[in-house]
DSSP file (Angstrom, degrees, kcal/mol; ACC not computed):
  #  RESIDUE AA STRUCTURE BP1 BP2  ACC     N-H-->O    O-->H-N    N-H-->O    O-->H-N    TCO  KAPPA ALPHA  PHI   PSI    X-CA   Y-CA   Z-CA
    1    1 A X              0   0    0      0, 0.0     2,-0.3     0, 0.0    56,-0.2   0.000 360.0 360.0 360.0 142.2    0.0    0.0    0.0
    2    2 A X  E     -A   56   0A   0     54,-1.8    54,-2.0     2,-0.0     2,-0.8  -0.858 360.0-150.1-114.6 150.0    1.3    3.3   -0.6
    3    3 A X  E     -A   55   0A   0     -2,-0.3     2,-0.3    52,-0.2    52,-0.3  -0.899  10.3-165.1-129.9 123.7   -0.1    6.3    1.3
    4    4 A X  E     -A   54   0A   0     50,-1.6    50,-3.4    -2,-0.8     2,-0.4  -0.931   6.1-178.8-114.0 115.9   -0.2   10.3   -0.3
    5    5 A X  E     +A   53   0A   0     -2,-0.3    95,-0.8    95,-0.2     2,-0.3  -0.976  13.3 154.9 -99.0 124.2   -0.7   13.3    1.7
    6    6 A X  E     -A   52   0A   0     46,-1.5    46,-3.1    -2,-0.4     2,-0.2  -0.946  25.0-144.4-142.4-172.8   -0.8   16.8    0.2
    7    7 A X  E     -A   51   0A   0     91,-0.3    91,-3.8    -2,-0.3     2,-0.3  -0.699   9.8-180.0-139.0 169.5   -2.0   20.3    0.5
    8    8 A X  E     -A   50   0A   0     42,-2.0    42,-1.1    -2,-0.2     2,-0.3  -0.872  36.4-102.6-161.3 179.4   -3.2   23.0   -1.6
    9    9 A X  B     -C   86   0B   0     77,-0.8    77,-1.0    -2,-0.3     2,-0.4  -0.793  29.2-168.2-109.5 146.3   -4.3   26.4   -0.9
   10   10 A X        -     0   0    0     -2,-0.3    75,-0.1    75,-0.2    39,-0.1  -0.795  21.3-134.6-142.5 102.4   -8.3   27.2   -0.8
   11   11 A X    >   -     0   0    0     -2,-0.4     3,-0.8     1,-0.2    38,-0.1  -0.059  15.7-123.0 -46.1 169.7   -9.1   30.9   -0.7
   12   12 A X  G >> S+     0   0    0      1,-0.2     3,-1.2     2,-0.2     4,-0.5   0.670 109.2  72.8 -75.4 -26.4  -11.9   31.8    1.8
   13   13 A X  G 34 S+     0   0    0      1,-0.3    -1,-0.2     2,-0.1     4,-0.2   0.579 109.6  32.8 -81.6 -10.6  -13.8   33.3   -0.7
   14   14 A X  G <4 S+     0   0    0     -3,-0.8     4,-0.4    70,-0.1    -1,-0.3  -0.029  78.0 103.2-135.5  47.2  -14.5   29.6   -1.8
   15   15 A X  T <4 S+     0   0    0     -3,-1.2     5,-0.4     3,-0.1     4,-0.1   0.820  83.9  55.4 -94.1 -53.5  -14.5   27.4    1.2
   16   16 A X  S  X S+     0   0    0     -4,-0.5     4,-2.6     1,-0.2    -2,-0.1   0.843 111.8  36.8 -59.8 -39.8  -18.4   27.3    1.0
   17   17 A X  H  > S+     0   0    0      2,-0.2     4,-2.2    -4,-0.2    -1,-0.2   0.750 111.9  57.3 -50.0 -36.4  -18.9   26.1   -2.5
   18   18 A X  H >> S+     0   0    0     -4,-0.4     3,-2.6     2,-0.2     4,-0.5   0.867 118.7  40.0 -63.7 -91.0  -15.8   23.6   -2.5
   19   19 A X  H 3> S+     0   0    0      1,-0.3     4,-1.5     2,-0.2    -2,-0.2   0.524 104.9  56.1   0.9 -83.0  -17.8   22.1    0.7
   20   20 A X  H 3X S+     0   0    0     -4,-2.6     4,-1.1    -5,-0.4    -1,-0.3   0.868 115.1  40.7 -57.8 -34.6  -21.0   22.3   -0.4
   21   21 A X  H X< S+     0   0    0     -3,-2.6     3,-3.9    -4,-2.2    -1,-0.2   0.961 115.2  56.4 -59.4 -62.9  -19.4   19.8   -4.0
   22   22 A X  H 3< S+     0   0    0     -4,-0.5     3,-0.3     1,-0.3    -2,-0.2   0.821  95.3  63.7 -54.5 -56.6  -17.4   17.8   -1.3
   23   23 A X  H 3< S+     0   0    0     -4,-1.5     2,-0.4    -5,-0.2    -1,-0.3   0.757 124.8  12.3 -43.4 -25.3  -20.9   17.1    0.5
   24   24 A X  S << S-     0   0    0     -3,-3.9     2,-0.4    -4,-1.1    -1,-0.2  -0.885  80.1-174.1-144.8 104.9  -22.2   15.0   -2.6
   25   25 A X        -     0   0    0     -2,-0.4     2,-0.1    -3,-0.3    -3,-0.1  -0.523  46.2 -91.3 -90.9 153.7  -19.1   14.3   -5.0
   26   26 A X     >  -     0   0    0     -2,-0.4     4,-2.4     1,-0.1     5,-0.2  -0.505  24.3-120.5 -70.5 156.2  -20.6   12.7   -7.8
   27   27 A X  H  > S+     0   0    0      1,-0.2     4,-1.7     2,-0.2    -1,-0.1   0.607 111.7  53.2 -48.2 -40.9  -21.0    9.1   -8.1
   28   28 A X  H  > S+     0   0    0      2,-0.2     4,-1.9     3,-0.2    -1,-0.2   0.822 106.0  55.0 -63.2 -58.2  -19.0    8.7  -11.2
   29   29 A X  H  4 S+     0   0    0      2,-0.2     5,-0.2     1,-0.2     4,-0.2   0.966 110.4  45.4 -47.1 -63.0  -16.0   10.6   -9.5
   30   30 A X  H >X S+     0   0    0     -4,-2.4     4,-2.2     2,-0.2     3,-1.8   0.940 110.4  55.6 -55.4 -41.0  -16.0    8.1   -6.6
   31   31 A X  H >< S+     0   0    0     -4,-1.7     3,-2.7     1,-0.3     2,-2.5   0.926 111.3  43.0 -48.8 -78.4  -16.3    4.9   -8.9
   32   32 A X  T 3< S+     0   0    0     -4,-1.9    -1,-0.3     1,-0.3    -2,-0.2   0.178 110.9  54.1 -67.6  18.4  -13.5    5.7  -10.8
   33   33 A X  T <4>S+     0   0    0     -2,-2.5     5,-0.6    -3,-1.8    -1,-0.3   0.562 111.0  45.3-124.6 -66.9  -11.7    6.6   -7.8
   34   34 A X  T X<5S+     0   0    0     -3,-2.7     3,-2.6    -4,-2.2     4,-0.5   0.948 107.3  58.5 -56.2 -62.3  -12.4    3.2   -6.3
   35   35 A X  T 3 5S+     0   0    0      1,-0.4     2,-1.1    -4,-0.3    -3,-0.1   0.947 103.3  57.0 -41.1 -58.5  -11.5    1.2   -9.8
   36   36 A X  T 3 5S-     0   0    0     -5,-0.2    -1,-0.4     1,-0.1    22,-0.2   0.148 123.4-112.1 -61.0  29.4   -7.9    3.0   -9.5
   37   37 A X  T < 5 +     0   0    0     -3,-2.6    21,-0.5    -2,-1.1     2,-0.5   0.944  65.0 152.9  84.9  70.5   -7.6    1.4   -6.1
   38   38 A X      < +     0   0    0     -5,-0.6     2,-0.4    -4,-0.5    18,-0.2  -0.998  14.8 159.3-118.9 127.9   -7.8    4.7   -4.0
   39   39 A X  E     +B   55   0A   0     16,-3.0    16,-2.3    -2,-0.5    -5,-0.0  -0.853  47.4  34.9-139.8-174.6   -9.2    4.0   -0.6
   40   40 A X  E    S+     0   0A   0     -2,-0.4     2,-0.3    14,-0.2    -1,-0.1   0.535  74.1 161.1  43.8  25.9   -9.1    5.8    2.7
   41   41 A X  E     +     0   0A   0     -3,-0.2     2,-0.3    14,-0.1    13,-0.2  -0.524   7.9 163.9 -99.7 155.5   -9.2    9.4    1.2
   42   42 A X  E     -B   53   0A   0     11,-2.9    11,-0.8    -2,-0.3     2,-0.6  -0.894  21.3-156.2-129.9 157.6  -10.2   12.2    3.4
   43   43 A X  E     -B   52   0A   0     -2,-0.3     2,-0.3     9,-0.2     9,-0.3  -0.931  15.0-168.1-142.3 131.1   -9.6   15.9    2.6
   44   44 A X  E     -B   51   0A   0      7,-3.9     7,-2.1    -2,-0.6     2,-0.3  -0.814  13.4-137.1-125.0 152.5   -9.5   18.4    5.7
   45   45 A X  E     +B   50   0A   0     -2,-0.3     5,-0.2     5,-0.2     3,-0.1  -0.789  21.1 172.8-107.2 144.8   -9.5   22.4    5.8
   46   46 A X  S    S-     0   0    0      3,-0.9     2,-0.7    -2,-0.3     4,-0.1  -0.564  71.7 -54.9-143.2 103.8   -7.3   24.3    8.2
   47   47 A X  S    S-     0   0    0      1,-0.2     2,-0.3    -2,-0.1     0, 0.0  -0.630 120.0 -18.7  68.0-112.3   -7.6   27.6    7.5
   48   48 A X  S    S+     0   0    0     -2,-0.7     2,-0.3    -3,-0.1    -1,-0.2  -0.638 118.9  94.1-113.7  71.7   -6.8   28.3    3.5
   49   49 A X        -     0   0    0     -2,-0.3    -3,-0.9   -40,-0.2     2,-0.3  -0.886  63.3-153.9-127.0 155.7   -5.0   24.8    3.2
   50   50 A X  E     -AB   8  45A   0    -42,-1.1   -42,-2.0    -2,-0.3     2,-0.3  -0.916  10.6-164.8-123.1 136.8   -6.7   21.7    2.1
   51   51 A X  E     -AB   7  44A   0     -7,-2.1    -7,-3.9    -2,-0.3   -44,-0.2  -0.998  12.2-172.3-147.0  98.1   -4.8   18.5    3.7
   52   52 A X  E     -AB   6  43A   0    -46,-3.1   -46,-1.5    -2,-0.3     2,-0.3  -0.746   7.7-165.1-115.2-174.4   -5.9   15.0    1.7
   53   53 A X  E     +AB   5  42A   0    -11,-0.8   -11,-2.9   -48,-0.2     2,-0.3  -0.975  14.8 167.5-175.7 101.6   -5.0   11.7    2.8
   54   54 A X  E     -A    4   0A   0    -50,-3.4   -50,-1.6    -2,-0.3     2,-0.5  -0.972  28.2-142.0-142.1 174.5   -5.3    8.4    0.5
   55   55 A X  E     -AB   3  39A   0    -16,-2.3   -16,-3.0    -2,-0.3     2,-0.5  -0.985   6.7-159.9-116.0 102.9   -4.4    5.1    0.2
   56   56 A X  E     +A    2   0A   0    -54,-2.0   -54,-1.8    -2,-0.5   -18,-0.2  -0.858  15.6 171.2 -97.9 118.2   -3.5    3.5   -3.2
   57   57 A X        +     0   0    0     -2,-0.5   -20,-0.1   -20,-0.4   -19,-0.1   0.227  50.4  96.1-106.7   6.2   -3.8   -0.7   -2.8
   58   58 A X  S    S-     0   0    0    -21,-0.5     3,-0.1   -22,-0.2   -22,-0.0  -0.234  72.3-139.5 -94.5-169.2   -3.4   -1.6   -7.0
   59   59 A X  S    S+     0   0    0      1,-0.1     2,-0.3    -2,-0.1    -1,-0.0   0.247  92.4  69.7-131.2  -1.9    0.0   -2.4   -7.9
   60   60 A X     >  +     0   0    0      1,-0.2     4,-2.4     2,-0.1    -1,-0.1  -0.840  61.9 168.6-130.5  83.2    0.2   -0.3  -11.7
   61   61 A X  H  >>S+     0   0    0     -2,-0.3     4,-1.8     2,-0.2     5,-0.7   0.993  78.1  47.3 -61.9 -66.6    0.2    3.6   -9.5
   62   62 A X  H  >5S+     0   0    0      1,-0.2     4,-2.0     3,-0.2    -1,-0.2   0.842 113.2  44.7 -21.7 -70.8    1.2    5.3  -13.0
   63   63 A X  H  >5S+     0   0    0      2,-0.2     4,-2.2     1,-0.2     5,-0.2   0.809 111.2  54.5 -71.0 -41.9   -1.3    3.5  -14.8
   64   64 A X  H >X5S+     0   0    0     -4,-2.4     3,-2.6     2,-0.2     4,-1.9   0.980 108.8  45.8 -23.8 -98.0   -4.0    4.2  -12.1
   65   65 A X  H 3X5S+     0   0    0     -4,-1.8     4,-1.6     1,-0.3     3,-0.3   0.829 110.6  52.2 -44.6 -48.1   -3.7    8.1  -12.0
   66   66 A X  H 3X<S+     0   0    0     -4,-2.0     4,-1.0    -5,-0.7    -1,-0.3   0.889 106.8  53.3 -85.2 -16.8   -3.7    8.4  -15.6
   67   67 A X  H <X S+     0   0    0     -3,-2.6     4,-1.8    -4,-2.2    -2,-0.2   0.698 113.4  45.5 -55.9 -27.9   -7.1    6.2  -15.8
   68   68 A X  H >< S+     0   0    0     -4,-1.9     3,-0.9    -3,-0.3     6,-0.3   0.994 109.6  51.3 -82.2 -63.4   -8.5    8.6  -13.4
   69   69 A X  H 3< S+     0   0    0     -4,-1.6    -2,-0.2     1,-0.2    -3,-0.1   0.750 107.1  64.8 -50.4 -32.9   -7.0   11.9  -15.5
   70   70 A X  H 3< S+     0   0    0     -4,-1.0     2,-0.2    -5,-0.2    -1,-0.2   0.903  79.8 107.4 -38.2 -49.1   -8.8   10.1  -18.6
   71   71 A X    XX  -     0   0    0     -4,-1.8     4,-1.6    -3,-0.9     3,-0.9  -0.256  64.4-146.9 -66.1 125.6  -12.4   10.3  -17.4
   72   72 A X  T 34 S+     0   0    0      1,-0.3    -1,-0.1    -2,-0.2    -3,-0.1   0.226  92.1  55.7 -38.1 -16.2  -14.3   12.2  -18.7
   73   73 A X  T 3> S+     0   0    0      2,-0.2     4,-0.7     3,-0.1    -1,-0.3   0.596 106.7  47.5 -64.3 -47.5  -16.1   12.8  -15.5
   74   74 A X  H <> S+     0   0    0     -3,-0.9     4,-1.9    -6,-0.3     5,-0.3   0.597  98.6  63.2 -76.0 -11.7  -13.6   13.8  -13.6
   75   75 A X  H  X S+     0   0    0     -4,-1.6     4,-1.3     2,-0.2    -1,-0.2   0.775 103.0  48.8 -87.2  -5.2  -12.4   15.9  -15.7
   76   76 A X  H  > S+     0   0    0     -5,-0.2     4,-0.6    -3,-0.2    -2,-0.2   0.711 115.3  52.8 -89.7 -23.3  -15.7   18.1  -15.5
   77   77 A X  H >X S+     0   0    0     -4,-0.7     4,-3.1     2,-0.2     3,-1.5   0.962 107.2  45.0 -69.0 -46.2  -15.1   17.6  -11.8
   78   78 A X  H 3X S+     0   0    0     -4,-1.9     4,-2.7     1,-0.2     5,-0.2   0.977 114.0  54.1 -40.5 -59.5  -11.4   18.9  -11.9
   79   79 A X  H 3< S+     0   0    0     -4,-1.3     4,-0.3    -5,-0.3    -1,-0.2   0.692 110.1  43.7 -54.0 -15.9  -12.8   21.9  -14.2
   80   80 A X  H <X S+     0   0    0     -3,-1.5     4,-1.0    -4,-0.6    -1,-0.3   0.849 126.2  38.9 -94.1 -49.7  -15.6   22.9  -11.5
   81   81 A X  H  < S+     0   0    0     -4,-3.1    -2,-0.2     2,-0.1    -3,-0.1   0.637  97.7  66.5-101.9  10.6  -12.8   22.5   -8.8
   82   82 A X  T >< S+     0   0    0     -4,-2.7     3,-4.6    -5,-0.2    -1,-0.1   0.962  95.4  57.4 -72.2 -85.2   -9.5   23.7  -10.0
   83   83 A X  T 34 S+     0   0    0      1,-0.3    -2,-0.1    -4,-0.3    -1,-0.1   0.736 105.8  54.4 -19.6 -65.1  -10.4   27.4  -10.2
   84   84 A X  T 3< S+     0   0    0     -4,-1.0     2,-0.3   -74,-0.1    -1,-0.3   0.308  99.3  75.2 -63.4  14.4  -11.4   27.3   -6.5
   85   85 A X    <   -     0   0    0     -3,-4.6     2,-0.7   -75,-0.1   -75,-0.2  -0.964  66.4-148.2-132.3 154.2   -8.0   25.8   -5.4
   86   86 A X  B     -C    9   0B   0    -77,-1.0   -77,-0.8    -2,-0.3   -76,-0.1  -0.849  15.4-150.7-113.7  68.1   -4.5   27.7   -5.0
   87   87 A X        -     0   0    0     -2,-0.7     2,-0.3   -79,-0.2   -79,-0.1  -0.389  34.3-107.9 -47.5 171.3   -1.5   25.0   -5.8
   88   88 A X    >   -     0   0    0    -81,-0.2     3,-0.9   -80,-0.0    -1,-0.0  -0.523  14.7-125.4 -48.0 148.4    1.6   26.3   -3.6
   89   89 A X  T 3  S+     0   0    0     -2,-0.3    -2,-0.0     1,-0.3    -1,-0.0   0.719 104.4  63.7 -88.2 -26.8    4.3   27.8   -5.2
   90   90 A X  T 3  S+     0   0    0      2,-0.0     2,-0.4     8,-0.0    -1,-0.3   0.399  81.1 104.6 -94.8  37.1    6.5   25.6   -3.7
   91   91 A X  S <  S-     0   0    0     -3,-0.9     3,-0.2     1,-0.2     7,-0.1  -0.714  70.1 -62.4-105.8 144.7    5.4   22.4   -5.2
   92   92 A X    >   -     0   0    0     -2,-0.4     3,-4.2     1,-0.1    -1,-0.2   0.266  51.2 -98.4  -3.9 104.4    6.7   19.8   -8.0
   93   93 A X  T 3  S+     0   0    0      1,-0.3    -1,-0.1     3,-0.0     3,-0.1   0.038 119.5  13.2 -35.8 125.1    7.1   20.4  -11.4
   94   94 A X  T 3  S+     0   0    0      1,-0.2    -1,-0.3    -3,-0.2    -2,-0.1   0.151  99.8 120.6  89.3 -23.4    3.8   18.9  -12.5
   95   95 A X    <   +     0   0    0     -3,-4.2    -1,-0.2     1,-0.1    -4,-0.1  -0.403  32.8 174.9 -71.5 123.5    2.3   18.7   -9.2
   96   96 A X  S    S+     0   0    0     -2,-0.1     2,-0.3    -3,-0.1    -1,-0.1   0.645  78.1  44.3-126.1  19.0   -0.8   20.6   -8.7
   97   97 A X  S    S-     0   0    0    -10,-0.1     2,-0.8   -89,-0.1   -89,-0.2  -0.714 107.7-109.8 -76.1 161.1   -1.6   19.5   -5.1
   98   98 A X        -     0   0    0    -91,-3.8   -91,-0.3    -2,-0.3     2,-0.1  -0.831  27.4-124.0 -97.4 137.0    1.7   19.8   -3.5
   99   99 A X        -     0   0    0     -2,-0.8     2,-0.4   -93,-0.2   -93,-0.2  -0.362  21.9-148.3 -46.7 141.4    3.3   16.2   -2.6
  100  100 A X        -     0   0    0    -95,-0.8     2,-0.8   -94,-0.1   -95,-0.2  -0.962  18.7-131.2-127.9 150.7    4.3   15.7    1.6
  101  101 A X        -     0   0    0     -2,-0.4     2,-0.1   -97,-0.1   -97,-0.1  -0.908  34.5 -99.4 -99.6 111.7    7.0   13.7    1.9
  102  102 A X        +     0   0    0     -2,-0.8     3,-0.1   -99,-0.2   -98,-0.0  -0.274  42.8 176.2 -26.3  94.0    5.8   10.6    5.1
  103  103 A X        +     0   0    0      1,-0.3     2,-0.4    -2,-0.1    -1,-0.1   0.629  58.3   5.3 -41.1 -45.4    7.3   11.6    8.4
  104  104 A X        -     0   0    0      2,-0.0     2,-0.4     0, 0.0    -1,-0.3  -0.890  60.1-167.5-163.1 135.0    6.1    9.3   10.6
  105  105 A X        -     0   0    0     -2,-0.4     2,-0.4    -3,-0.1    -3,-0.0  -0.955   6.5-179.9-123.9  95.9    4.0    6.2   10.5
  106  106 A X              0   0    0     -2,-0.4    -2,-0.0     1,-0.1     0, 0.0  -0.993 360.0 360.0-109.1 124.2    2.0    3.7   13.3
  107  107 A X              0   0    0     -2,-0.4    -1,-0.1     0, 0.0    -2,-0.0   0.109 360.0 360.0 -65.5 360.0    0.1    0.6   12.0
């Protein structure tokens, strides 16, 4: 299992709308979410950061994430939620959540 944390920035001026999508992500989104073998994700506010949290259990990560960047469904999701999020300036070439590099771990 591999486990990915990052952050992003979320202005204030769109914390309610981002929520209010978050309360009912579409159905479509989550399937395809699930197929790529993403489980355990959560995504948390503190202050203007967003802090998510998943679990990838397939074995092809690459191949995963770029089935997920295919769909056509999430990609109308991305486009509704990209505008309302802020990447960090200090993040990975390509990156647009920023990557966190695993500090500490208890099973």
């Amino acid at each position: 299992m591999k486990r990915i944390a990052s952050v992003i920035g979320l202005p204030p001026e769109n914390v309610e709308v981002y929520d209010r999508y978050h309360a009912d992500v579409w159905p479509e989104v989550l399937a395809r979410l699930s197929k790529s073998n993403i489980q355990n994700y959560s995504i948390y506010r503190h202050g203007d950061l967003l802090f998510s949290y998943m679990e990838y259990v397939g074995d092809d990560y690459e191949a995963d994430m770029a089935a997920i960047a295919a769909d056509p469904t999430t990609q109308e999701w991305w486009k509704i939620m990209e505008p309302m999020q802020q990447p960090l300036e200090d993040r990975a070439e390509g990156e647009w959540w920023k990557e966190l590099a695993e500090v500490f771990h208890l099973d």
